[in-house]
N, CA and C atoms as a LAMMPS dump frame, in Angstrom:
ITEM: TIMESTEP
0
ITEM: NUMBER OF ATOMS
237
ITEM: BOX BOUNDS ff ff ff
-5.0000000000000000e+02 5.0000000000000000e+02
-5.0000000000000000e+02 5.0000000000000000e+02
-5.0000000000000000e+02 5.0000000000000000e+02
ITEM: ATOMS id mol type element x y z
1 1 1 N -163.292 -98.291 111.071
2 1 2 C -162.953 -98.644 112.436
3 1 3 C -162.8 -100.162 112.526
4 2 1 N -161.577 -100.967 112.946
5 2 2 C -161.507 -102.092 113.388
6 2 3 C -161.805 -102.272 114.576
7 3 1 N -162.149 -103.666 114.78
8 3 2 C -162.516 -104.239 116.237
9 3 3 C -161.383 -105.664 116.598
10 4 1 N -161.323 -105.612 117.585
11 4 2 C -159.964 -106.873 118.2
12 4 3 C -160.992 -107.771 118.465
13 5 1 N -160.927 -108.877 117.985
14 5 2 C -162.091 -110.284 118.447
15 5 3 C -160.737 -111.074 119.35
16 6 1 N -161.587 -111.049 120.513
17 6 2 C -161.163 -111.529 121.667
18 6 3 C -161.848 -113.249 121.413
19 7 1 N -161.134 -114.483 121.742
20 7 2 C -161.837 -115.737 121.566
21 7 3 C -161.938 -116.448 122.923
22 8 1 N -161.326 -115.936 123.908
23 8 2 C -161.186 -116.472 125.493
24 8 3 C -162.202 -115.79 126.021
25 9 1 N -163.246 -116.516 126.552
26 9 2 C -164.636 -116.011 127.791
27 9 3 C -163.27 -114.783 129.069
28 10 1 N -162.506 -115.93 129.276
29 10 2 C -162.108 -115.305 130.345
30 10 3 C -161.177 -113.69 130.228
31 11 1 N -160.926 -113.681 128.618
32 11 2 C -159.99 -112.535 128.238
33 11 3 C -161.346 -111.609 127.894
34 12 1 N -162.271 -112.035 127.442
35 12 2 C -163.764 -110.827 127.092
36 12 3 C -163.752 -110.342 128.841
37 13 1 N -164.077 -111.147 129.633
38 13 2 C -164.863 -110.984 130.313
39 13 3 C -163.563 -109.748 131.589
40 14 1 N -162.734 -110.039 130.958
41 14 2 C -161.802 -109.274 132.139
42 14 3 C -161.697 -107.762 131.314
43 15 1 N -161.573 -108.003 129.73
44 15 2 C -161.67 -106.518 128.761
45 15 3 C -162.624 -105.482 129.407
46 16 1 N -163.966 -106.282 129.688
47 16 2 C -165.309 -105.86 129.84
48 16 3 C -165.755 -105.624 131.481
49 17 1 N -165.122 -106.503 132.327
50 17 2 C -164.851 -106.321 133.645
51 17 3 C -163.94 -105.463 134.227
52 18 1 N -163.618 -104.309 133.971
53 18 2 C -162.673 -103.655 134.792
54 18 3 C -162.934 -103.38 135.899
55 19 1 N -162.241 -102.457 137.057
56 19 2 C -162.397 -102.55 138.188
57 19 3 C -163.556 -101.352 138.168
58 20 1 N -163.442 -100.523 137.053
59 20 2 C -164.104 -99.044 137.78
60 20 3 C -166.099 -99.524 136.987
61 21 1 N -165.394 -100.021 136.001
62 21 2 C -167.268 -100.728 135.679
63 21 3 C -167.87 -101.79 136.84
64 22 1 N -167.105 -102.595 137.113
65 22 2 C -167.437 -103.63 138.228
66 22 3 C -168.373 -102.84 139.252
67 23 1 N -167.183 -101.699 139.88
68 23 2 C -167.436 -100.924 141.04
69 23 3 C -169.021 -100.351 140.644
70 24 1 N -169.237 -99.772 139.499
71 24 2 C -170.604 -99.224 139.199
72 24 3 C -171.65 -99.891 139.145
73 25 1 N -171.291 -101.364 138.68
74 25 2 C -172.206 -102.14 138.76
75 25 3 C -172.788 -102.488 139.759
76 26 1 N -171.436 -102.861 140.722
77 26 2 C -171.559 -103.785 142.444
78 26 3 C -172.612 -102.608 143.004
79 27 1 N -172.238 -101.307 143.004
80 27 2 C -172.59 -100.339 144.207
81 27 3 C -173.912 -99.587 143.085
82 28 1 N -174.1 -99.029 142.102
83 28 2 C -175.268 -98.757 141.661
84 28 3 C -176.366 -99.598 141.327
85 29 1 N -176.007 -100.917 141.136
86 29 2 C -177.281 -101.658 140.326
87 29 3 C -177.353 -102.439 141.754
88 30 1 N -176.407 -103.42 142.134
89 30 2 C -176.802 -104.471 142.595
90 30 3 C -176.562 -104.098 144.316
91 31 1 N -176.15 -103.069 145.099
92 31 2 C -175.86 -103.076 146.427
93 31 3 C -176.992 -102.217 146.411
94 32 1 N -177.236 -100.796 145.559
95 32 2 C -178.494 -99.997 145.74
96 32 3 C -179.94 -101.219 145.379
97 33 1 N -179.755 -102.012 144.444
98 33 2 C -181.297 -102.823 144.934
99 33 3 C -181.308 -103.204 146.215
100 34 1 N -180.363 -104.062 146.588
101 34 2 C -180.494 -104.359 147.981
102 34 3 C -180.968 -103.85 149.103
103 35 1 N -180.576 -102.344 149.089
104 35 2 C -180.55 -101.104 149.796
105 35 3 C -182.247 -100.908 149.763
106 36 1 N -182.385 -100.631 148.292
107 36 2 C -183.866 -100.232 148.189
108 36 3 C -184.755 -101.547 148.777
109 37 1 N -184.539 -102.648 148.617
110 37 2 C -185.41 -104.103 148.829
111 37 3 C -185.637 -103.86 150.396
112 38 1 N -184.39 -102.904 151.225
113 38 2 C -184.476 -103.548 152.503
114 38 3 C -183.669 -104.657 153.496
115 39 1 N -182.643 -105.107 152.341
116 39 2 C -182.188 -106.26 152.429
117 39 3 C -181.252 -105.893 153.172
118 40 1 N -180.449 -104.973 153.292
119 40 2 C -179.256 -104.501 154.221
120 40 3 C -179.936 -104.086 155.607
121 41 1 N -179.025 -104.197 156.556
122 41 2 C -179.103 -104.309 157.783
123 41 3 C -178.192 -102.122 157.87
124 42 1 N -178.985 -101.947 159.261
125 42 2 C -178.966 -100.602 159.425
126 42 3 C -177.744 -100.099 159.995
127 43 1 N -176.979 -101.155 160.41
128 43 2 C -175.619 -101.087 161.064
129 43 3 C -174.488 -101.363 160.318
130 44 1 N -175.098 -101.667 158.859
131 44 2 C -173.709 -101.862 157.489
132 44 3 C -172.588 -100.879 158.148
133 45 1 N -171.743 -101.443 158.287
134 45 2 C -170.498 -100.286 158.458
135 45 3 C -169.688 -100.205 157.379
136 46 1 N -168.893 -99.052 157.285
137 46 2 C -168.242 -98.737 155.676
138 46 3 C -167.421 -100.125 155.336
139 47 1 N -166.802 -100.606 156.494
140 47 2 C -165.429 -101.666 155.516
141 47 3 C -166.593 -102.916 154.943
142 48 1 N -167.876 -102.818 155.815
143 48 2 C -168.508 -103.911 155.33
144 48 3 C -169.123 -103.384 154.035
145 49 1 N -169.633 -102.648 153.903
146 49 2 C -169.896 -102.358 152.702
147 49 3 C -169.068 -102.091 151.403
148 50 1 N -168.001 -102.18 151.822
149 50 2 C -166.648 -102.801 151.219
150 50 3 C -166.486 -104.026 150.647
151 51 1 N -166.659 -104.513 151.505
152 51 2 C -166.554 -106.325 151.349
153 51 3 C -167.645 -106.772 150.208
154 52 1 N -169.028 -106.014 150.591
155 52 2 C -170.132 -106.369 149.918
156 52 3 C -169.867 -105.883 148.414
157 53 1 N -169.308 -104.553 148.198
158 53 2 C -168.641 -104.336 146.831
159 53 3 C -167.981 -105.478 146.364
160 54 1 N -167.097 -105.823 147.128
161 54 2 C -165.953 -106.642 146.782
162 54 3 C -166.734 -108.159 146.393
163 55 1 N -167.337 -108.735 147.299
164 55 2 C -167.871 -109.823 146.755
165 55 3 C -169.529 -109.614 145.28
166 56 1 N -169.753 -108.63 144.966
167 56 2 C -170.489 -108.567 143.942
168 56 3 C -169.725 -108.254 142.942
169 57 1 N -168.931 -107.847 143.018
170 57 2 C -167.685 -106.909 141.899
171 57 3 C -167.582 -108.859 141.271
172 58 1 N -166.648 -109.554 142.195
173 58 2 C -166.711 -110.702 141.947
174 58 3 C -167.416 -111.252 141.317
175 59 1 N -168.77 -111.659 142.099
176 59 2 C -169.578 -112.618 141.495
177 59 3 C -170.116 -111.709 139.87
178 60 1 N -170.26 -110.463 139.761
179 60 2 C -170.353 -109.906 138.268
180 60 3 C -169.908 -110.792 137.442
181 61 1 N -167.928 -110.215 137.673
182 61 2 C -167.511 -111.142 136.769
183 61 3 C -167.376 -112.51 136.258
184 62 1 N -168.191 -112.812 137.27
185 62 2 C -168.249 -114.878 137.025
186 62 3 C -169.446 -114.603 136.519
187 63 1 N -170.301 -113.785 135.944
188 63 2 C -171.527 -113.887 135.402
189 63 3 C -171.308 -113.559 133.989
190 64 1 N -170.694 -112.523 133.98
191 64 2 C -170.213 -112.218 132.585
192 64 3 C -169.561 -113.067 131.868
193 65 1 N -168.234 -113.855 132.444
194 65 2 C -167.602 -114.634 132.257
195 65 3 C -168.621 -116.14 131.513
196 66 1 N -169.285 -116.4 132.615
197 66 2 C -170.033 -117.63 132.445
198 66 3 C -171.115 -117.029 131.13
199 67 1 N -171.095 -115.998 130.811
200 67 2 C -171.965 -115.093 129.677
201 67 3 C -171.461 -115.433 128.335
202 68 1 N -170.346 -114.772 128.281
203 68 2 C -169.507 -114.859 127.393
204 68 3 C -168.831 -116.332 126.606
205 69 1 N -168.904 -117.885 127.804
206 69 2 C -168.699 -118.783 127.456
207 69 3 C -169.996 -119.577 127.189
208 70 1 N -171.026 -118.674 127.057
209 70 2 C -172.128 -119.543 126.702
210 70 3 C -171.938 -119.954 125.107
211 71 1 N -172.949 -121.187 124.851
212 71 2 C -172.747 -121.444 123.102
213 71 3 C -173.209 -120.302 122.391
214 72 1 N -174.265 -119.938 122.834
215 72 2 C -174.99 -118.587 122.042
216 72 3 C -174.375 -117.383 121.788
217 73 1 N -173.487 -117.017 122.523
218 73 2 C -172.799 -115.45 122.685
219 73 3 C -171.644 -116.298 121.387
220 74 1 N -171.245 -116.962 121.303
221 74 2 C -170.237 -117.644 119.85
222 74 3 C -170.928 -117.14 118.7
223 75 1 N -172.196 -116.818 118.529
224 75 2 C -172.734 -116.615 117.319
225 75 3 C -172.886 -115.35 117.095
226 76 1 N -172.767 -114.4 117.714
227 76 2 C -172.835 -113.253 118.4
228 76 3 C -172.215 -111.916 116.707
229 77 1 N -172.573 -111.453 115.906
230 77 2 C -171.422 -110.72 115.202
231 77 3 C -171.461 -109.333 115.787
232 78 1 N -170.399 -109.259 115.916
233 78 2 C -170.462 -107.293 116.527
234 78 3 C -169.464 -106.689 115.422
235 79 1 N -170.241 -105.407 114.952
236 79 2 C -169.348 -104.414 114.356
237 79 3 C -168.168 -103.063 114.902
């Protein structure tokens, strides 16, 4: 089995960022903590909870991104 070595943070991070992983991430990990913390308000309405996808979907990928351009992830060997 070959592997494609990607050398751009921003080309990993979009491979690895798609929309339908983002979405799982935004709304299972990081909107359900919220949810569970309390942190959401009881009147969230759907488009807002939209938005709130939309801006974690985001900030994900600037995490990954900023992940991927760290010095350390360079040393990284994957098979």
């Amino acid at each position: 089995m070959s592997a494609t070595i990607i050398l751009n943070p921003a080309a990993a991070a979009e491979t690895v960022c798609h929309e339908e992983q983002l979405r799982i991430w935004a709304h299972d990990h990081i909107v359900g903590a919220l949810a569970l913390g309390g942190w959401l308000r009881d009147d969230l309405s759907y488009a807002d909870g939209i938005d709130l996808e939309d801006a974690m979907m985001r900030e994900i990928k600037s995490i990954i991104e900023s992940a991927f351009d760290h010095p350390e992830a360079r040393t990284i060997k994957r098979r």
